[in-house]
PATITOR-678322 format. One line per field, with one value per residue (C-alpha): residue in three letters; x negated, y negated, z. Coordinates in Angstrom, 1 decimal. Example, Ala and Ser with C-alpha at 12.3 -4.5 7.8 and 13.67 -1.06 7.14 Angstrom:
aa = c(ALA, SER) .
u = c(-12.3, -13.7) .
v = c(4.5, 1.1) .
w = c(7.8, 7.1) .
This chain:
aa = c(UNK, UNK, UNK, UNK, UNK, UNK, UNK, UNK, UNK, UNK, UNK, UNK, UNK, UNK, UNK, UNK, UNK, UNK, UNK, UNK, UNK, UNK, UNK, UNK, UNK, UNK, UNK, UNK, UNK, UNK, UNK, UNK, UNK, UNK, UNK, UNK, UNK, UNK, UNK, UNK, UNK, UNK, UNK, UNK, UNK, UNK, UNK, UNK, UNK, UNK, UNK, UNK, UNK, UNK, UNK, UNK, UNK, UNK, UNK, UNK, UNK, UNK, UNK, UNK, UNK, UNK, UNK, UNK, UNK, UNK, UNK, UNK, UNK, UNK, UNK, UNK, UNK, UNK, UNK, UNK, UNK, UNK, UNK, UNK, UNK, UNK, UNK, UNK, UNK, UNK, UNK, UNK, UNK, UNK, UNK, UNK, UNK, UNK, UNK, UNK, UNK, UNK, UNK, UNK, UNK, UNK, UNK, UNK, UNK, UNK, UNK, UNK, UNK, UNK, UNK, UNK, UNK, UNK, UNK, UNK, UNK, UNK) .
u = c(-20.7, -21.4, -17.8, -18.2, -15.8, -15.1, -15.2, -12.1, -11.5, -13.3, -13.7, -17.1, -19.5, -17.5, -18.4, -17.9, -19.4, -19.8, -20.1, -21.1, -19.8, -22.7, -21.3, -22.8, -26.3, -29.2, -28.5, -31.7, -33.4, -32.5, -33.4, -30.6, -29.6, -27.0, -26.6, -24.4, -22.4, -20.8, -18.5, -20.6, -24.0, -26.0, -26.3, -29.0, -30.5, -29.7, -31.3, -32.5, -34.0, -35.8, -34.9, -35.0, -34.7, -38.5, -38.5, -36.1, -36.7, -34.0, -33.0, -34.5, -30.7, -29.6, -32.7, -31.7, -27.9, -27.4, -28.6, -29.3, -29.1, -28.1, -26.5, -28.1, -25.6, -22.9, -24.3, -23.5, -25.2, -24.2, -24.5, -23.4, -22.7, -22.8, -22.9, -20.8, -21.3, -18.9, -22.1, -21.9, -18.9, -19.3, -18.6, -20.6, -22.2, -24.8, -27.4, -29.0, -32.2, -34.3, -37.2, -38.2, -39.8, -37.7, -37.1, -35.1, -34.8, -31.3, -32.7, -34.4, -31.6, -29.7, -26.4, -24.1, -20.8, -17.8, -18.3, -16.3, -15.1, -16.3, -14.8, -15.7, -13.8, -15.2) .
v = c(15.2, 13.7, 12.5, 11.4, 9.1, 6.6, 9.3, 9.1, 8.8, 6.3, 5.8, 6.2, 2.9, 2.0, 1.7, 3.8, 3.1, 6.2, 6.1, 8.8, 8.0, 9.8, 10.8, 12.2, 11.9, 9.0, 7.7, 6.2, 9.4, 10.9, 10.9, 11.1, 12.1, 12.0, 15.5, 16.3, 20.1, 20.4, 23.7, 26.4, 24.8, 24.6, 21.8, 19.0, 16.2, 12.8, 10.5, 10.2, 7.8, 7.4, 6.8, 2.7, 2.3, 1.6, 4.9, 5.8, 8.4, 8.8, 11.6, 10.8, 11.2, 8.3, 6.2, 2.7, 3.0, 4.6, 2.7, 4.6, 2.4, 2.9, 0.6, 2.5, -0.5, 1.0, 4.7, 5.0, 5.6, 4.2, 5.6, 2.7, 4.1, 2.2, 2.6, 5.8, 8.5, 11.7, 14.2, 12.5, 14.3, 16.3, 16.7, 14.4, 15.4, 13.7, 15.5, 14.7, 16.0, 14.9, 12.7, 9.9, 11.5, 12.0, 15.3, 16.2, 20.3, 20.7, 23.4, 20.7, 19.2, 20.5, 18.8, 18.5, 16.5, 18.3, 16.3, 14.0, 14.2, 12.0, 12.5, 10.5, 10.3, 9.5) .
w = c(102.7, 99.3, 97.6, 93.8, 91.8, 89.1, 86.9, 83.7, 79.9, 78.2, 74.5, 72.9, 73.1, 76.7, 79.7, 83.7, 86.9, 88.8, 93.0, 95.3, 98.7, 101.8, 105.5, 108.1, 107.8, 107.5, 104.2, 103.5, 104.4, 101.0, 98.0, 95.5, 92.1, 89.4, 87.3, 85.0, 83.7, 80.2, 79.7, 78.8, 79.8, 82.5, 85.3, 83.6, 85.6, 84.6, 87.2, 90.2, 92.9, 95.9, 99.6, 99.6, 95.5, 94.4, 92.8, 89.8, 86.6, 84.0, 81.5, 78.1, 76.8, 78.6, 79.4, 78.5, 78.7, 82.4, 85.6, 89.1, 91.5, 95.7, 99.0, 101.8, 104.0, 102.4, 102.1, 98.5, 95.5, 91.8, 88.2, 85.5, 82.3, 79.5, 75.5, 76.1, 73.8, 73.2, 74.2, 77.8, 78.4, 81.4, 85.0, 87.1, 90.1, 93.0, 94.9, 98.0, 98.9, 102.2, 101.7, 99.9, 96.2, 93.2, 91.7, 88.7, 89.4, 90.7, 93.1, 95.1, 96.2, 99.3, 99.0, 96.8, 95.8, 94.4, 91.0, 89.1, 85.3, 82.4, 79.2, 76.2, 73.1, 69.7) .
């Protein structure tokens, strides 16, 4: 079970920290990922990383303002969000997917949290 917050209402240029709590399997067995859904479009990836952390890869939307990053001790993985922009509006969602490469196709990943909303205003 993957369970996403942090998610709100932030003005543009501001700042979120996303979390994605993991139960019920090994943690550090999956990779995970951070997509993302805006009404009316599809699911896009946004980042992702590998089982222990060595591996990351970033949308090129957000490369240099978002930060993946994972506490397999605490079985949770973290999306920081900062320089905000209204275009990052969307709901939020992490993927799990077993092994330790990272993929950015939301069809390789098996599990799925129920997604959290981010809404920026300009």
């Amino acid at each position: 079970q993957l369970v996403e917050s942090g998610g709100g209402l932030v003005q543009a240029g501001g700042s979120l920290r996303l979390s994605c709590a993991a139960s019920g399997r090994t943690f550090s067995n999956y990779a995970m990922g951070w997509f993302r859904q805006a009404p009316g479009k599809e699911r896009e990836f946004v980042a992702c990383i590998s089982t222990y952390g060595a591996g990351t890869d970033y949308a090129t939307s957000v490369k240099g303002r978002f930060t993946i990053s994972r506490d397999n001790a605490k079985n949770t993985v973290y999306l920081q969000m900062n320089s905000l922009k209204a275009e990052d509006t969307a709901v939020y969602y992490c993927g799990a997917r077993f092994g330790p490469s990272i993929y950015k196709l939301p069809s390789t990943y098996g599990y799925w949290g129920q997604g959290t909303q981010v809404t920026v205003s300009s």
